[in-house]
C-alpha positions as CSV (number, residue, x, y, z in Angstrom):
1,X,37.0,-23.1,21.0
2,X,35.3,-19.8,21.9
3,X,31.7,-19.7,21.7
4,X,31.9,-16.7,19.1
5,X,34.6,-19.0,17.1
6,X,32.2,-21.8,16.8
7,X,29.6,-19.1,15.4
8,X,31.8,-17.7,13.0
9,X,32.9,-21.1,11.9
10,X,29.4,-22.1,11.3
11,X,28.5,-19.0,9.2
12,X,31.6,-20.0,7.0
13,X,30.2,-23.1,6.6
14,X,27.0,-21.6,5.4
15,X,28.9,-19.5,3.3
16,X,30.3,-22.7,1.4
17,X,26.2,-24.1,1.4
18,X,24.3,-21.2,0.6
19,X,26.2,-18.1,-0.4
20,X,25.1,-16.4,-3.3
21,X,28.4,-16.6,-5.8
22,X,29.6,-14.0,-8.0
23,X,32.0,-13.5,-10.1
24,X,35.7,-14.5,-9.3
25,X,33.8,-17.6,-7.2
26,X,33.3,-15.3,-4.4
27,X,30.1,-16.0,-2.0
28,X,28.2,-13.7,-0.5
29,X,25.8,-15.1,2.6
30,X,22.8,-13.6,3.0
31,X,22.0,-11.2,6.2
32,X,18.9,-13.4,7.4
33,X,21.0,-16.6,7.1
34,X,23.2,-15.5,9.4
35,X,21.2,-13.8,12.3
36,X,19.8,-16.9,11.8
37,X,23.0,-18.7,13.0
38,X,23.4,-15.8,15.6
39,X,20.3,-16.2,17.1
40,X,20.6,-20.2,17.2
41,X,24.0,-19.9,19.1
42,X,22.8,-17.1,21.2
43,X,19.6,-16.9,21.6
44,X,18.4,-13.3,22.9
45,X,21.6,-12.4,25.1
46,X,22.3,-10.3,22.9
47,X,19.8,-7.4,20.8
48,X,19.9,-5.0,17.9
49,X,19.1,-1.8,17.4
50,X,19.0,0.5,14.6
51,X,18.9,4.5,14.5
52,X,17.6,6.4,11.3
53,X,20.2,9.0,11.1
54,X,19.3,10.5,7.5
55,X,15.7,10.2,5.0
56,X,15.2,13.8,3.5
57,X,13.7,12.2,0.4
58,X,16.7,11.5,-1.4
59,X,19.1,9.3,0.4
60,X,18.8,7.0,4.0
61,X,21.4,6.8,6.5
62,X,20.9,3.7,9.2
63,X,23.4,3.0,11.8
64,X,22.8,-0.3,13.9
65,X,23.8,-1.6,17.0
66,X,24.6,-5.0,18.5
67,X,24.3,-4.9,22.4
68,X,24.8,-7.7,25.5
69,X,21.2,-7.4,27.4
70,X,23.2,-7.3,30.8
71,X,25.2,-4.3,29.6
72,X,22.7,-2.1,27.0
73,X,25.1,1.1,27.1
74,X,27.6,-0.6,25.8
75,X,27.7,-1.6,22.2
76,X,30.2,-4.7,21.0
77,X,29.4,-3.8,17.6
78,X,27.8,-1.0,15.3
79,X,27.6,-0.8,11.2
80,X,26.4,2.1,9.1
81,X,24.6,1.5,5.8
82,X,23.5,4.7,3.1
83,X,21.5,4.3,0.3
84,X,19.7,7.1,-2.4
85,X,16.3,6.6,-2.6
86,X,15.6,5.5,-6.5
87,X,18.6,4.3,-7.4
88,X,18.2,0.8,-8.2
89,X,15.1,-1.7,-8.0
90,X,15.4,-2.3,-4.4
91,X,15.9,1.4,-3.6
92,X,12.6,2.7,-5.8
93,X,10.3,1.1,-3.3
94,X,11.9,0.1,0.2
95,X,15.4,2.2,0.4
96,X,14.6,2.1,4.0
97,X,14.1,-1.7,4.7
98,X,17.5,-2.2,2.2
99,X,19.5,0.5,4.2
100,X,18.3,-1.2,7.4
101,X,19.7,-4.9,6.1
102,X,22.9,-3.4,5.3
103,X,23.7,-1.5,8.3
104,X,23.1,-4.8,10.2
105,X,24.7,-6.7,7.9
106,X,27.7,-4.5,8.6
107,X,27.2,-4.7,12.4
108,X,27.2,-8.5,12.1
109,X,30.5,-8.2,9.8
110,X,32.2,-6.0,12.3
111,X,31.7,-9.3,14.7
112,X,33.7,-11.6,12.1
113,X,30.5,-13.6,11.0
114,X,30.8,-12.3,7.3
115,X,30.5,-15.6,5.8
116,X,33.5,-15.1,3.1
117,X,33.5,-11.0,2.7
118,X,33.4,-8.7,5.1
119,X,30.3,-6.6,2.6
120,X,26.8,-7.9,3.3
121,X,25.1,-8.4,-0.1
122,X,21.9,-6.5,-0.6
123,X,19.0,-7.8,1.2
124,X,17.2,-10.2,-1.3
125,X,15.1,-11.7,1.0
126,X,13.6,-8.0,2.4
127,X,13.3,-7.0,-1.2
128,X,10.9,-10.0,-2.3
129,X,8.0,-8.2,-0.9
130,X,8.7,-5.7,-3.3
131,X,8.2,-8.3,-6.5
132,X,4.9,-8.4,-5.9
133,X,4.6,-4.5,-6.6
134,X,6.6,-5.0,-9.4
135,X,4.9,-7.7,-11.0
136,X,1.5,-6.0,-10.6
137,X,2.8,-2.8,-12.2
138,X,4.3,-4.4,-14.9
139,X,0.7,-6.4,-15.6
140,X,-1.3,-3.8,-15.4
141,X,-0.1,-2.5,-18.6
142,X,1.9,-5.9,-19.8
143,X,4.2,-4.3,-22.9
144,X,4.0,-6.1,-26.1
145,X,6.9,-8.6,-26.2
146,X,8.9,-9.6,-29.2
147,X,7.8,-13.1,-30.9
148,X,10.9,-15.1,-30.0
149,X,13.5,-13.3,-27.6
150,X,16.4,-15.2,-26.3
151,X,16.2,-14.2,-22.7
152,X,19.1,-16.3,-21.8
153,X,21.3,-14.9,-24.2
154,X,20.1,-10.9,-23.0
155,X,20.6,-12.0,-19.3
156,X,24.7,-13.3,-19.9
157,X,25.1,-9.9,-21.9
158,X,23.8,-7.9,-19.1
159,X,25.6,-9.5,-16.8
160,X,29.2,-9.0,-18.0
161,X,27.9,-5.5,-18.6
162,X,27.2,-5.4,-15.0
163,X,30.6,-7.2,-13.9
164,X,32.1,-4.5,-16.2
165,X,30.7,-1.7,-14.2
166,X,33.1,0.2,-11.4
167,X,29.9,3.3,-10.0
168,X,27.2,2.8,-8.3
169,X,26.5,5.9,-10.6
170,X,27.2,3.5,-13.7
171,X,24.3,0.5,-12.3
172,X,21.9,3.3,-11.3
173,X,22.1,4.5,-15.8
174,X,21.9,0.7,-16.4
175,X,18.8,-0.1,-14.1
176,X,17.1,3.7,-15.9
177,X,17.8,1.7,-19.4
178,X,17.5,-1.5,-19.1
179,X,13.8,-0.3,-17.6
180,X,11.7,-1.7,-20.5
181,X,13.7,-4.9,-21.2
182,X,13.5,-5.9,-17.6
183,X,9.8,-5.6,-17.4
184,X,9.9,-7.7,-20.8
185,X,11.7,-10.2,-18.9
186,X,9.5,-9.7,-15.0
187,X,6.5,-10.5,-17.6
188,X,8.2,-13.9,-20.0
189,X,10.4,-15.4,-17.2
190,X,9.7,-14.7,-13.6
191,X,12.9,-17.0,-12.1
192,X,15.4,-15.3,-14.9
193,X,14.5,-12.0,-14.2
194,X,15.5,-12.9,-10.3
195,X,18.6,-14.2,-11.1
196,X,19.6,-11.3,-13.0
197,X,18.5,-8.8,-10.0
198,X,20.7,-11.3,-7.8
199,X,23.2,-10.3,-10.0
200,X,22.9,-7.1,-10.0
201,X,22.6,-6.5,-6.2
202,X,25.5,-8.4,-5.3
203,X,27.6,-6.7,-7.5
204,X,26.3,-3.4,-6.0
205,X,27.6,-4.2,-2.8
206,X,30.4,-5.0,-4.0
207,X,31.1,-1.8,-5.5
208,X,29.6,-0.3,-2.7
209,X,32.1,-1.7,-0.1
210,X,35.5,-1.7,-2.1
């Protein structure tokens, strides 16, 4: 077996372990989980790069690169990610960081270590440092909450809202509308309101890449 079979084979694994599922059953393995198989089988023989082709303000074009040291010119892979600057929760504070995780994730992809589907998901992990801001803003003026609100109940109707959805334009008008009741649900229960952003970014790039 081929050293790049025995990486792809453990990302697939990883896929079955870790990846985020969705609906349908399909997983979704994080970017960061599988550099982190990339690196452990490789170690630094090979680098990445990434190029901002596009940030006017309104939308981020990223197009990364996965070289062999020994031969730099040369890409053996590349992957282009876009994303429009306020369109989603990610995208309101680090379009730029969520763009980059794409484009890699593509790169990776274009190498076969997908882990299940060939679309990375939105980078989770590079958006956590965003909850922070979020939680702060949404403290410094806490809204007044409803006595007894089922969030459990809100979260499953959102969510087959959300699996309903076929735009990216349709997620953006949800994410504008749902603006209140998610800062309801940031403030009451910290872990729900991150499982229904999971959600919701997973099934943005899945719209996003067919």
């Amino acid at each position: 077996m081929s050293e790049l079979s025995e990486v792809m084979a453990a990302v697939n694994d990883l896929n079955e372990s870790h990846g985020v599922t969705q609906r349908g059953g399909k997983k979704y393995t994080e970017v960061a989980k599988r550099i982190e198989v990339f690196r452990k089988h490789f170690g630094f023989k090979y680098g990445f790069t990434e190029e901002i082709l596009v940030d006017d303000g309104k939308r981020v074009v990223i197009k990364a690169k996965i070289f062999d040291r020994d031969n730099p010119e040369t890409p053996i892979s590349e992957g282009h990610a876009e994303e429009i600057r306020g369109d989603s929760l990610v995208n309101k504070t680090s379009a730029i960081e969520n763009c980059s995780t794409s484009a890699l994730g593509r790169a990776i992809g274009f190498c076969g270590l997908h882990g299940g589907q060939f679309a990375s998901v939105d980078e989770i992990d590079k958006a956590k440092r965003n909850e922070k801001a979020i939680d702060n803003n949404a403290l410094k003026e806490k809204p007044k909450q409803e006595s007894k609100v089922d969030w459990t109940l809100y979260i499953a109707k959102q969510q087959e809202a959300i699996t309903r959805m076929k735009t990216l334009t349709a997620l953006a008008s949800w994410t504008n509308n749902e603006a209140k009741n998610l800062e309801h649900l940031a403030a009451a229960d910290k872990p729900k309101w991150t499982a229904l952003f999971n959600f919701w970014s997973a099934r943005n790039e899945e719209i996003k890449n067919g």
